[in-house]
C-alpha positions as CSV (number, residue, x, y, z in Angstrom):
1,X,10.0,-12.7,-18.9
2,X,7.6,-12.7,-16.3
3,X,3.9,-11.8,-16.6
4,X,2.3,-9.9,-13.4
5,X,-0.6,-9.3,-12.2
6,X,-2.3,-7.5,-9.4
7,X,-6.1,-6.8,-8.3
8,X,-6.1,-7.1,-4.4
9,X,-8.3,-4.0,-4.8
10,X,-9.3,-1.1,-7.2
11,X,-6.6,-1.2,-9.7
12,X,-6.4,-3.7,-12.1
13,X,-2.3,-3.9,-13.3
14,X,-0.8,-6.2,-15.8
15,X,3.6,-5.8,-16.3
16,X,6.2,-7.7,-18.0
17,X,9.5,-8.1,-16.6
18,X,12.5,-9.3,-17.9
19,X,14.3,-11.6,-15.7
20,X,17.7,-11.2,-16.3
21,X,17.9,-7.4,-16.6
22,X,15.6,-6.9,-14.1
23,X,13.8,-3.8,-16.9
24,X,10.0,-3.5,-16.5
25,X,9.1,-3.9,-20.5
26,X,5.7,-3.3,-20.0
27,X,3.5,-2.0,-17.3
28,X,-0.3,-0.5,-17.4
29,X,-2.9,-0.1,-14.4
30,X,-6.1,0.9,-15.1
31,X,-7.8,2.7,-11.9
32,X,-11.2,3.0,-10.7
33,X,-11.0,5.8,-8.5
34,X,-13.7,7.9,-10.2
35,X,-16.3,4.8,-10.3
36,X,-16.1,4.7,-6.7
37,X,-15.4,8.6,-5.5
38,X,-19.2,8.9,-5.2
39,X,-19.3,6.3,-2.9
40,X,-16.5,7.6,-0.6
41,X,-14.7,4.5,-1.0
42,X,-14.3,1.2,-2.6
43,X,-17.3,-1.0,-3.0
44,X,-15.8,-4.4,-3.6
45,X,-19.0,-6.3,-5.9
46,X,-18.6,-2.8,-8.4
47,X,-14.7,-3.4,-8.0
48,X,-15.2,-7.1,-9.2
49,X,-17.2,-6.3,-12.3
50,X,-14.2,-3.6,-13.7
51,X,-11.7,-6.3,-13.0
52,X,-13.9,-8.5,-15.1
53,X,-13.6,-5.7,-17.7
54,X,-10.3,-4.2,-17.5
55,X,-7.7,-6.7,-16.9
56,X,-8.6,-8.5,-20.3
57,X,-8.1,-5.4,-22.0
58,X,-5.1,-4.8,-20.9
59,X,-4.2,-8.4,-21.6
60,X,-4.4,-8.4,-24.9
61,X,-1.7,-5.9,-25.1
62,X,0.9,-8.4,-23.5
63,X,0.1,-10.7,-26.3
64,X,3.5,-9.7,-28.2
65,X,5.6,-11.1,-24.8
66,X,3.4,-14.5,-24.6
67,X,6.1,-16.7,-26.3
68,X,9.2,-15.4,-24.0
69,X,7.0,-15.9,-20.6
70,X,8.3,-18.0,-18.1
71,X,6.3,-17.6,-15.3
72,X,2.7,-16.0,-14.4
73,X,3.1,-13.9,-11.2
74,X,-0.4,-12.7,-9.4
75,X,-1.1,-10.9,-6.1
76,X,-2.9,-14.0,-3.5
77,X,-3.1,-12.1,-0.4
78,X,-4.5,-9.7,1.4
79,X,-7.2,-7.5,-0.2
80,X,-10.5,-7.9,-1.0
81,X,-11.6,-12.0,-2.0
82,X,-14.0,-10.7,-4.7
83,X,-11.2,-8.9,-6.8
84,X,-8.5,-11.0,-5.6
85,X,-10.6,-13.6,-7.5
86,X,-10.4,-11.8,-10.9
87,X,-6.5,-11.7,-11.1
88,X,-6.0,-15.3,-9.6
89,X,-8.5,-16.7,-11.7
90,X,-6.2,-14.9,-15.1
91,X,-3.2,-15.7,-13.5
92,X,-4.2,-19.7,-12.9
93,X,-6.2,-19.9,-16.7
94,X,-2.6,-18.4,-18.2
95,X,-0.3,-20.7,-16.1
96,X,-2.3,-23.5,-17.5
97,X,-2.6,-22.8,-21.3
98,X,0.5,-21.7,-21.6
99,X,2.1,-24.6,-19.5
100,X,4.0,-21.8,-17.0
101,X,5.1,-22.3,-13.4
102,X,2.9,-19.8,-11.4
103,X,4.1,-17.5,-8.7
104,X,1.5,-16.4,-5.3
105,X,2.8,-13.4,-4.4
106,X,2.0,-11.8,-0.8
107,X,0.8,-8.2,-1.9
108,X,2.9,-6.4,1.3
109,X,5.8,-8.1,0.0
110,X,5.1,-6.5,-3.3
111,X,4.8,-3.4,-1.6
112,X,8.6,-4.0,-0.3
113,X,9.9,-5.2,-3.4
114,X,8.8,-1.6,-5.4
115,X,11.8,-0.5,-3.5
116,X,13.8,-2.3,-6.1
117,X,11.8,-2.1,-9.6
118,X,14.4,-2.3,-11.9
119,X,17.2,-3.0,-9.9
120,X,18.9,-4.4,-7.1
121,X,17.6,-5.4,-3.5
122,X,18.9,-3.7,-0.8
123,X,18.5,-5.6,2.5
124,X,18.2,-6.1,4.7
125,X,15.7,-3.1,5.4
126,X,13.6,-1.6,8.3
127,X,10.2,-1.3,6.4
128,X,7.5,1.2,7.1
129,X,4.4,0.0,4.8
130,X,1.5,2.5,5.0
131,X,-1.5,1.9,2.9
132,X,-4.8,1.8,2.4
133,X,-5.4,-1.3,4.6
134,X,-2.4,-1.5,6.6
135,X,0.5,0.2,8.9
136,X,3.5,-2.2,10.1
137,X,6.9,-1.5,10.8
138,X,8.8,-4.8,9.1
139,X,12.6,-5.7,10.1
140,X,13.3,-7.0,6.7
141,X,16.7,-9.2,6.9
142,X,16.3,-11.2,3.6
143,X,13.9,-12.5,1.1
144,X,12.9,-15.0,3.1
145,X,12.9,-13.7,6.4
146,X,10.5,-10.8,7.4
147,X,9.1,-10.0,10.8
148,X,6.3,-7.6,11.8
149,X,7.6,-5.2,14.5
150,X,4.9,-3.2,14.9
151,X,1.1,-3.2,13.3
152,X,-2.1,-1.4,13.6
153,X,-4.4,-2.1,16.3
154,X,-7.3,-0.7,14.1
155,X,-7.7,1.5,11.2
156,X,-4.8,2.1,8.8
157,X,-2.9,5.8,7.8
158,X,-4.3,5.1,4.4
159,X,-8.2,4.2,5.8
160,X,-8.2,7.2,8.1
161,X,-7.1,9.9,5.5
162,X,-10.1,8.3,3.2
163,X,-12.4,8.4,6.0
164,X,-11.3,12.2,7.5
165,X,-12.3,13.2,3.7
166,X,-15.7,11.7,3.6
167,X,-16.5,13.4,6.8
168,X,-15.8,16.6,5.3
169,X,-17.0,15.4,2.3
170,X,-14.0,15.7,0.0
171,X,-14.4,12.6,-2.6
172,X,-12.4,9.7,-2.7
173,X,-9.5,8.7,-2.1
174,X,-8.8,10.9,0.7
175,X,-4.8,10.8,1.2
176,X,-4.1,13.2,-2.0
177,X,-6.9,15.4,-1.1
178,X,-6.1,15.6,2.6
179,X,-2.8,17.0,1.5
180,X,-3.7,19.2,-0.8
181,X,-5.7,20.7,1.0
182,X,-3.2,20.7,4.3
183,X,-1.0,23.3,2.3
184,X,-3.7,26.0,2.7
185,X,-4.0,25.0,6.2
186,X,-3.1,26.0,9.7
187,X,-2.2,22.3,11.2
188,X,-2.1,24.3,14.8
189,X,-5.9,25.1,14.7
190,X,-7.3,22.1,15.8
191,X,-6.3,20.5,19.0
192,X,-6.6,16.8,18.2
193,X,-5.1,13.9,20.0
194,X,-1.9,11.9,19.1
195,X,-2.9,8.0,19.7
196,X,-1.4,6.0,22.1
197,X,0.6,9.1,22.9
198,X,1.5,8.0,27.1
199,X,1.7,4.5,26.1
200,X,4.5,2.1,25.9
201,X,3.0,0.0,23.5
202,X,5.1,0.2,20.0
203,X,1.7,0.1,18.0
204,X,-0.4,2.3,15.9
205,X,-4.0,3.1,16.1
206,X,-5.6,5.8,14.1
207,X,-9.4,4.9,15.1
208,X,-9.5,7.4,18.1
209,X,-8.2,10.5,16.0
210,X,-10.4,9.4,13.4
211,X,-13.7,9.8,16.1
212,X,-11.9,13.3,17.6
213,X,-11.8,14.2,14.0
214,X,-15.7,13.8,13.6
215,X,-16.1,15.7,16.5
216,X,-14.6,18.7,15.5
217,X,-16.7,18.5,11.9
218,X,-19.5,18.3,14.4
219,X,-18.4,21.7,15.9
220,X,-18.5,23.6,12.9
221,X,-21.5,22.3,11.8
222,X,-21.2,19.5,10.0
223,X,-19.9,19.1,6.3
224,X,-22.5,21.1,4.6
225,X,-21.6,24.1,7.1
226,X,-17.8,24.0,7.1
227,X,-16.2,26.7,5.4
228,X,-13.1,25.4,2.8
229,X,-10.5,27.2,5.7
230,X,-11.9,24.8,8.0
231,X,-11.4,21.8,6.2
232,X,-8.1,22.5,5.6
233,X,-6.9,23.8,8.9
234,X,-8.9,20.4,9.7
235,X,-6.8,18.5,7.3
236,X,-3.2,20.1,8.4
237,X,-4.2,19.4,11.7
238,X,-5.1,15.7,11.3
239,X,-1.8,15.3,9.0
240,X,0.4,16.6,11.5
241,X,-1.3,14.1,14.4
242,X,-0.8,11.3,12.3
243,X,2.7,12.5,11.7
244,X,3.6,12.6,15.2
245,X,2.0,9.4,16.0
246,X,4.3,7.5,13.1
247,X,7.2,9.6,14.8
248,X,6.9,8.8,18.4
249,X,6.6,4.7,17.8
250,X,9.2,4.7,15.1
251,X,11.5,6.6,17.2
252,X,11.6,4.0,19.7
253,X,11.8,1.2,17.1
254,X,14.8,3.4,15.7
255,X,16.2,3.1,19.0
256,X,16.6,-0.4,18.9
257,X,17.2,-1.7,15.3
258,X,20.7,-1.6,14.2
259,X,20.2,-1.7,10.7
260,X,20.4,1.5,8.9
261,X,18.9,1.5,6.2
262,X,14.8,2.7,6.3
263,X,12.2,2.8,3.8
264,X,8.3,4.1,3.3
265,X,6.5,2.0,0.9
266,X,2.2,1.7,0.4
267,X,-0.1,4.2,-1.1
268,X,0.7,6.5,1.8
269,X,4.1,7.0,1.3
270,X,3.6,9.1,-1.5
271,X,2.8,11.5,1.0
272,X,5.6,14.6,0.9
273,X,4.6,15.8,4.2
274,X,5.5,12.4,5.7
275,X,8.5,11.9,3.9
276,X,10.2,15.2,5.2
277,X,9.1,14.2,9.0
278,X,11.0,10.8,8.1
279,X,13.7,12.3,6.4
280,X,14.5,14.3,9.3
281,X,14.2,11.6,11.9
282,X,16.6,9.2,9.6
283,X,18.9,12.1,9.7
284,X,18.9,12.1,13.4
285,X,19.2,8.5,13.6
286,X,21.6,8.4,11.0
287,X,20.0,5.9,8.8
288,X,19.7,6.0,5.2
289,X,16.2,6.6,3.8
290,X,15.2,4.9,0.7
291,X,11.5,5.4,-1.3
292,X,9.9,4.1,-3.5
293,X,9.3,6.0,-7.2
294,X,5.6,7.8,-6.9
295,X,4.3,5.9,-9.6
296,X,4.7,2.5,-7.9
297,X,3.3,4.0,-4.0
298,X,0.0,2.5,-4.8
299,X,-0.8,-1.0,-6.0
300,X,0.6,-1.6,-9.2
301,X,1.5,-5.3,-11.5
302,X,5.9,-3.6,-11.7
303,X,6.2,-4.4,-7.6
304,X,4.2,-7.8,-7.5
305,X,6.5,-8.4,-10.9
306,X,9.7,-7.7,-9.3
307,X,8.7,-9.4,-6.0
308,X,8.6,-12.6,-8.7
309,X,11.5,-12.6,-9.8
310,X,13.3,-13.3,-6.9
311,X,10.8,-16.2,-6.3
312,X,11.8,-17.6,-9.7
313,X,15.0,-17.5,-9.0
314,X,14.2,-19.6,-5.7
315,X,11.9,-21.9,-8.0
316,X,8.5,-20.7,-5.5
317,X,6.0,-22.4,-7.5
318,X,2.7,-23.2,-6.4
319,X,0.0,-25.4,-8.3
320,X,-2.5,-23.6,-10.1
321,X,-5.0,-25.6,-7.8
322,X,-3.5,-25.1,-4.9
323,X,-3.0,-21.2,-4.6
324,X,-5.8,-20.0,-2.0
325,X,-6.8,-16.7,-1.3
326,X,-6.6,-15.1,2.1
327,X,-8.5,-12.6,3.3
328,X,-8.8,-12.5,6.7
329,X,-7.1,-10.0,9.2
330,X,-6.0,-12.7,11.4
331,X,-4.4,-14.3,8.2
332,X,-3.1,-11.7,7.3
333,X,-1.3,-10.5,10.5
334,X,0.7,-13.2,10.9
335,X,1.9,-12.6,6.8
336,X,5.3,-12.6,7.4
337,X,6.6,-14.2,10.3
């Protein structure tokens, strides 16, 4: 079995994976979403400190599976360094004791590979990963090839959605409340902008809408004066601009890739909203849409697990003392190519 963890952010996540059935024996994530809803977002030092907490809790769980382990799998890459730090520095302490083979795995990648939690790949893939801190559409040909087709020029689906709720002042995270909210909505109130809308460029960008949306919080007088119909026609009508925006770029990236098959994957793909609008354009484009189980949208230990057992199979060890973590956006942007 395989032993995974992930803490690139603020869930700690700990699964055990059996490597020749591919079943997912155990798998728990502890979230911190209520520490930090009073904040409006994640603070990374406060993050840290309930790593520190609850990833050895949930540790001592997997105790049972320690003597059929094979291999220690932990999220590297991208996230924040400070709670990166807490898994890598479990992940490198087990690889060592136990005498394992350790497995750095890229947390997008992980993101790809909950696609196939307990079973099969199916590549290659046309990917669209939305998240908290990123949007890229990835041509996905094989395990080891992945290229970046198109990525965000500034804030992220998953960012915006948090940061349209603080504005109105809805808690955090935003992406399930922004929804919830849209339902009661009328998404054809508010006249707000779809980004890069008369451009050719096949990128996203989000921070533009994000400013229009402040605007228009502005013009009903703030958050304190907003009545709960305004925030969610506000809501519908920022959900269906993001919408559009997805549409129109992957339309033209739909054009020109013949592979068929098309998945959402990241925290923002649990979105139902979204995944009718992509439903319908796969449908158009006659390509077969695949998604990802809603438990395993958001960062979770099962996708960074199943992620690593391919690389076992490949033997993609790494050194405890030689696995680095890598935070940086420019890093990160060229992850997979």
């Amino acid at each position: 079995m395989i032993l995974s963890i992930e803490s690139s952010c603020d869930d700690s996540s700990i699964a055990i994976t059996d490597i020749a059935t591919k079943k997912l024996v155990y798998h728990k994530k502890i979230s911190q979403e209520k520490e930090h809803s009073c904040y409006g977002g994640v603070v990374p030092e406060l993050a840290s400190r309930l790593h520190a907490v609850a990833l050895p809790a949930i540790l001592k769980e997997t105790k049972p599976y320690f003597d059929k382990l094979k291999a220690i799998a932990v999220t590297n890459q991208p996230g924040l360094g400070v709670t990166l730090l807490e898994g890598i520095t479990m992940a490198k302490t087990l690889a060592v004791l136990l005498d394992l083979p350790l497995i750095p795995v890229h947390h997008l990648k992980g993101h790809i590979y909950s696609l196939f939690i307990e079973k099969e790949s199916t590549l290659p893939l046309i990917v669209l990963l939305i998240s908290g801190g990123h949007t890229q559409v990835i041509r996905v040909e094989n395990f080891e090839h992945m290229e970046i087709l198109a990525t965000s020029i500034d804030d992220s689906v998953g960012e915006s959605f948090d940061k349209t709720a603080k504005m109105m002042g809805l808690g955090y995270p935003g992406g399930p409340l922004i929804e919830a909210l849209a339902l009661k909505g009328d998404e054809n109130r508010f006249d707000l902008p779809i980004p890069l809308r008369n451009s050719p460029l096949i990128a996203f960008s989000l921070s533009g809408l994000k400013n229009a949306v402040r605007l228009k919080v502005e013009a009903c007088g703030g958050k304190e004066n907003m009545t709960e119909q305004d925030k969610a026609d506000l809501s519908a009508s920022f959900q269906k601009a993001v919408k559009l925006h997805l549409l129109q770029k992957s339309k033209k990236i739909f054009a020109q890739e013949p592979i068929k098959d098309f998945a959402i994957v990241g925290g923002a793909s649990a979105n139902k909203y979204i995944r009718e609008a992509y439903e319908k354009l796969c449908q158009e484009f006659g390509k077969k849409m695949h998604v990802a189980p809603l438990a395993y949208c958001s960062d979770n230990a099962a996708m960074i697990g199943r992620y690593a057992l391919d690389a076992y199979e490949k033997k993609q060890f790494t050194p405890p003392n030689e696995i680095d973590i890598v935070t940086t956006r420019k890093q990160q942007a060229g992850m997979l190519l």
